[in-house]
N, C-alpha and C positions, 0 to 999 in steps of 0.2 A: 641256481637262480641269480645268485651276485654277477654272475660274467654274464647273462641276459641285461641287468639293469647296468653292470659298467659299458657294454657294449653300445646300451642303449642310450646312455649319459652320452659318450665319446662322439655318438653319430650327431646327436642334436647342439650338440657343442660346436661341433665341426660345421655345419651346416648353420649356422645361430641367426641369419638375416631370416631363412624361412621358418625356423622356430619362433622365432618373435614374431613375425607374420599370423602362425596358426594361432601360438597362444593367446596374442590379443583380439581375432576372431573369435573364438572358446571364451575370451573374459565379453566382452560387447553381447552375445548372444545371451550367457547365462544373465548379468549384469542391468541390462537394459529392463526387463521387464520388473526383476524385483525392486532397481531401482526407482526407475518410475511409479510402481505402486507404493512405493515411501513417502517419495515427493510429493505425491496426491493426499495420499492421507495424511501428511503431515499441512499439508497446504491446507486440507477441508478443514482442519481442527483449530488452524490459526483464524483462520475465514470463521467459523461456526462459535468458536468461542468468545469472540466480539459480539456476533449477531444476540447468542444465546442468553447474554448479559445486559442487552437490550429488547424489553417485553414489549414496547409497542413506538411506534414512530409514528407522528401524526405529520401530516403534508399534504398538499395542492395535487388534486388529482391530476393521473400522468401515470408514469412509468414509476412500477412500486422499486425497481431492481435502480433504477437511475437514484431515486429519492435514497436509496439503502448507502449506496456506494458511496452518494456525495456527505450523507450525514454521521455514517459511521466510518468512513475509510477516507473520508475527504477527495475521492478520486471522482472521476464523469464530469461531465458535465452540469452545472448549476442546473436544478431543477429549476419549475415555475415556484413561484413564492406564494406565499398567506399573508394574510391581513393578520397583525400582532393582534387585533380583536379574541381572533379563534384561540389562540396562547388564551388569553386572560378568558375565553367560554369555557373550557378545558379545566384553568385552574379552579374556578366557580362552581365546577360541577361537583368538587369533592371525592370525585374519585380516583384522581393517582395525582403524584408529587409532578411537574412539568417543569421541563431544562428546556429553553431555547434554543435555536441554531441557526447562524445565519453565513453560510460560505461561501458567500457571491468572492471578495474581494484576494488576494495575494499580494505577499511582498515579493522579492526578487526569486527565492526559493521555496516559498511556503504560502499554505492555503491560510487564509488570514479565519478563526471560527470566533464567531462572535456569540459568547452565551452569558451565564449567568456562575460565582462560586460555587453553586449549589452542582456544577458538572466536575470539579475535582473529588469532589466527596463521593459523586457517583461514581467516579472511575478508578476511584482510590490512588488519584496521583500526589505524589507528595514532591515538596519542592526539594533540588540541591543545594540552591542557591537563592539569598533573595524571598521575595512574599507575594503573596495575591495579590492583583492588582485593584484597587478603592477609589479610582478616582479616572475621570474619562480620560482618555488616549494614555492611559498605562498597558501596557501589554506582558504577559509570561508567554513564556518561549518554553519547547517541546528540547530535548536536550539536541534530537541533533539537528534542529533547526538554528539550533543557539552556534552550531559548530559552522553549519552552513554558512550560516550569515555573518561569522566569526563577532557575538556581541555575546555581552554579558550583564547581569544588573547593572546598571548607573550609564549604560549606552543606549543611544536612540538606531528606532530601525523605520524606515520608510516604506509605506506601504504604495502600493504598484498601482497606477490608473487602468480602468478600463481598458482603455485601446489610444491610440496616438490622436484620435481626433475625437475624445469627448469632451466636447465643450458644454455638457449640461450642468456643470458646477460640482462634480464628483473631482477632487480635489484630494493628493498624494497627502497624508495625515503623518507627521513626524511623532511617533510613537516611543514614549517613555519604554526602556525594559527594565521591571521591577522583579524578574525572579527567574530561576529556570529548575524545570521540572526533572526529577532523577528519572534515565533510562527506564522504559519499561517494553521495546522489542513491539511497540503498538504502530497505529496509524498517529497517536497520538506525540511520539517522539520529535515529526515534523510538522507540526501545527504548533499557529503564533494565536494564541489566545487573548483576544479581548472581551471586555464589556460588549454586551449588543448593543448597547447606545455609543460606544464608541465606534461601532462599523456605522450605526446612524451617522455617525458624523463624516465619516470617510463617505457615506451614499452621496451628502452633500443636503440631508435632511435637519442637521443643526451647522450651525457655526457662530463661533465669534468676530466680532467685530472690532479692529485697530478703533484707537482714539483718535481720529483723526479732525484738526480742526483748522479751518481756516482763518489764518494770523490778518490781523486786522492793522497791524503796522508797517506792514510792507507788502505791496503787491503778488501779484501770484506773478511765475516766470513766465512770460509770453511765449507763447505756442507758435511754429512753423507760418501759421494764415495771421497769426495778429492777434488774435484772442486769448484772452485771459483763460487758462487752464483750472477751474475750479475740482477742489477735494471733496468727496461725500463719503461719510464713512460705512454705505452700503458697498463699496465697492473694495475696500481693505478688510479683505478677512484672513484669518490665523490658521497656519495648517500646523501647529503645534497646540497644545493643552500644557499650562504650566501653573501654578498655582499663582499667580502674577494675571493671570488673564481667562482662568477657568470661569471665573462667576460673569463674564459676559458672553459665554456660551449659551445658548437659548434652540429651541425646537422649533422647526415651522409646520404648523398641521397639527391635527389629529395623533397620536399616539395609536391609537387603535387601529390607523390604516399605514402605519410604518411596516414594514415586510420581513420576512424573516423563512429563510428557506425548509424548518422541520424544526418540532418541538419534540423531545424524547419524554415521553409520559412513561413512570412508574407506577401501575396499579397498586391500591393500596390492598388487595387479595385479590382471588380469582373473581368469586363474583362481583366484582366492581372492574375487571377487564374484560370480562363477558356483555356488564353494560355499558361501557365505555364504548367500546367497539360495534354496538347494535347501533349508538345513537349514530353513526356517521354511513350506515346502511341506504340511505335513503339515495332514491337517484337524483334528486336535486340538491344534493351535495355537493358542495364544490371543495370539498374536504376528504381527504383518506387517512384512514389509520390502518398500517400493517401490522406485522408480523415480522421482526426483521429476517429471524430467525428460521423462517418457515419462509422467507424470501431467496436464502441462501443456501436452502436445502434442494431448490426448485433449479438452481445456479449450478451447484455442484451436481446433483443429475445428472445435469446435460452435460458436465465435465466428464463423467464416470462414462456415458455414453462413447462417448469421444476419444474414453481410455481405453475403452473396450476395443474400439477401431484400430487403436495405434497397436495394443498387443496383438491384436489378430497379423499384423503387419510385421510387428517385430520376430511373431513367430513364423511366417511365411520366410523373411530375409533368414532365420535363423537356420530352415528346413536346406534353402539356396545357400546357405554360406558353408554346412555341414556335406554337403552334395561336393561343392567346388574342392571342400578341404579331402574327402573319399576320391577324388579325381587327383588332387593333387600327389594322397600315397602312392596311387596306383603308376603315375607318371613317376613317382622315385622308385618305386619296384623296377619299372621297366629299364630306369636310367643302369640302377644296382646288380644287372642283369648279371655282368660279370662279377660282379662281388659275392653275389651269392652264389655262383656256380663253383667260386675258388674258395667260398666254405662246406659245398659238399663233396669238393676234392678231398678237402684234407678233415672228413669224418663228420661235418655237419650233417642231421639228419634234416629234413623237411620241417619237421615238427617245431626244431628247433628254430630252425630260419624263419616260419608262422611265428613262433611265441618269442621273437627280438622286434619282427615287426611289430606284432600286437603292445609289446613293451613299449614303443618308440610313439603307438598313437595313445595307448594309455597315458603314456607321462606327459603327454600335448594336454591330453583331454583334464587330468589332475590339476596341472598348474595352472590351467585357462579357469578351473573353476574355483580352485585356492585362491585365486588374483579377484576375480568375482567375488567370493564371499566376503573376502577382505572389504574391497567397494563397498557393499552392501551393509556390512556392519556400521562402518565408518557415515554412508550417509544415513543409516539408523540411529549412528551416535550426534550428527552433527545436523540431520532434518530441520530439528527446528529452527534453529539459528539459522543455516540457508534458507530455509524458506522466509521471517522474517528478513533476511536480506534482502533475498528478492524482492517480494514484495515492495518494502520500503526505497527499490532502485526502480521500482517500475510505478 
């Protein structure tokens, strides 16, 4: 048996471009499918254990999966928005705790979430650096949004306008940063948290006003046509919040019809989220409450559907790659023709020349799937963490 396996070594040795060829055929076939089925499942659990810790989402009727993604993952597209009213009917009702969310706005790398302190406690985030923010246009920073933006406490971050031509008065807001959040591998690591009265302000729904006054001992500088250029101080407003010019910040409107893209209700038991949930039953509602939970299960489905496809596929290439690799010995038999005729010259039996080949596809087929398990360990060891990467780069 030892001169079967050294023979068998020496030939794959010798030959080593098409040995690496079959082996990493052999690792790709076995490899592909259980890794892929880690990935998923490691993805559903990142995915599902966000949703599951969030019992109910309230939002502007629409798309539940759009409403999910942009208020637990910060990703999609901005949903339609709610009148702050519905926040404060919610809270009134007495039966669950309510966190705002308002994720229209961004800075250069990060989706700007405008809520309330009462969403660290929810989320059990604890600061690294720095404190909650107490006072309008203070902002904390997600850790690697802190890295992104390369800032840290006692540094200002600029929030992003709209688009290059909104001239409605929505207005880049220079944003104190008072704290940054320790890692936790979430959606939350790249989110710039504010007050939602300080996205109010970024909307362009509050501002302050420059002192601005017109000197009464010396004229104004004459303008281009000849005209005296008069100062009004409706037209100097602050895109900074400083403790110097905060108390001439002021709201225009209503507060109950300010917007806010989804409030996250905690029920306070079950049956107080069973009637939670009834009250927004009606079809003249222009209000929904999900399930995020049972939104993401609906998501992942149609993933696992999709997984089903892809194995089916991966095993069909694998049936074609095992065919081409069964062609390939038979073309080195053919090639070996003399080689093996000058081992039954000199006392090789048949048997034996069968059981060097069979050695030679065995040790292909062993090491393709030792290299395989390997893989598969290592992204069983490392799933989670790739998958929050991903994630977090997509």
């Amino acid at each position: 048996m030892r001169d079967l396996l050294y023979l068998a070594w020496r030939y794959l040795v010798y030959y080593r471009i098409k040995t690496v060829v079959l082996v990493g055929s052999i690792t790709l076939i076995v490899y592909l499918p259980a890794g892929l089925n880690t990935l998923v499942s490691e993805s559903a659990n990142e995915l599902t254990s966000r949703a599951e810790a969030t019992p109910l989402l309230l939002g502007a009727k629409g798309s539940p999966l759009e409403l999910v993604l942009s208020s637990l993952y910060f990703e999609s597209d901005t949903p339609p928005t709610l009148r702050y009213a519905e926040v404060t009917r919610l809270e009134e009702s007495a039966l669950a705790s309510v966190i705002p969310l308002y994720t229209r706005f961004k800075t250069r790398d990060s989706t700007i979430v405008g809520t309330s302190l009462d969403y660290f406690a929810f989320r059990g985030l604890k600061f690294g650096e720095g404190r909650p923010f107490d006072m309008l246009g203070e902002c904390v920073l997600g850790y690697q949004a802190a890295i992104l933006g390369g800032v840290r406490p006692g540094d200002k971050l600029m929030s992003k306008p709209d688009g290059v031509f909104d001239i409605g008065g929505v207005y880049p807001l220079n944003m104190h940063v008072v704290g940054v959040l320790q890692p936790t591998g979430t959606p939350d690591d790249r989110a710039v948290f504010v007050d939602v009265k300080t996205a109010w302000v970024i909307e362009g729904l509050a501002h302050g006003h420059a002192d601005v006054r017109i000197p009464t001992e010396r004229p104004s500088e004459p303008r281009q046509d000849g005209r005296q250029a008069d100062s009004h101080p409706a037209v100097a407003h602050y895109n900074e919040v400083t403790l110097e010019n905060v108390a001439s910040f002021h709201f225009h409107g209503d507060k109950g019809s300010f917007p806010v893209t989804a409030a996250i209700a905690v029920p306070h038991d079950e049956k107080s989220s069973t009637l939670l949930q009834g009250r927004y039953l009606g079809d003249d509602e222009l209000v929904q409450v999900v399930r995020p939970a049972f939104v993401m299960r609906q998501l992942l489905q149609t993933v696992v559907n999709i997984q089903r496809y892809i194995l089916l596929a991966g095993i069909l290439l694998g049936i074609a790659t095992l065919a081409t690799m069964v062609l390939v010995f038979m073309l080195s038999v053919q090639l070996r023709r003399r080689e093996l005729e000058t081992m039954i010259k000199i006392g090789g039996t048949r048997l034996r020349i069968y059981s060097l080949i069979a050695t030679e596809i065995v040790g292909v087929l062993v090491a393709g799937t030792l290299l395989a398990g390997g893989l598969a360990f290592l992204t069983s060891w490392l799933g989670a963490s790739a998958t929050r990467l991903i994630i977090q780069l997509t």
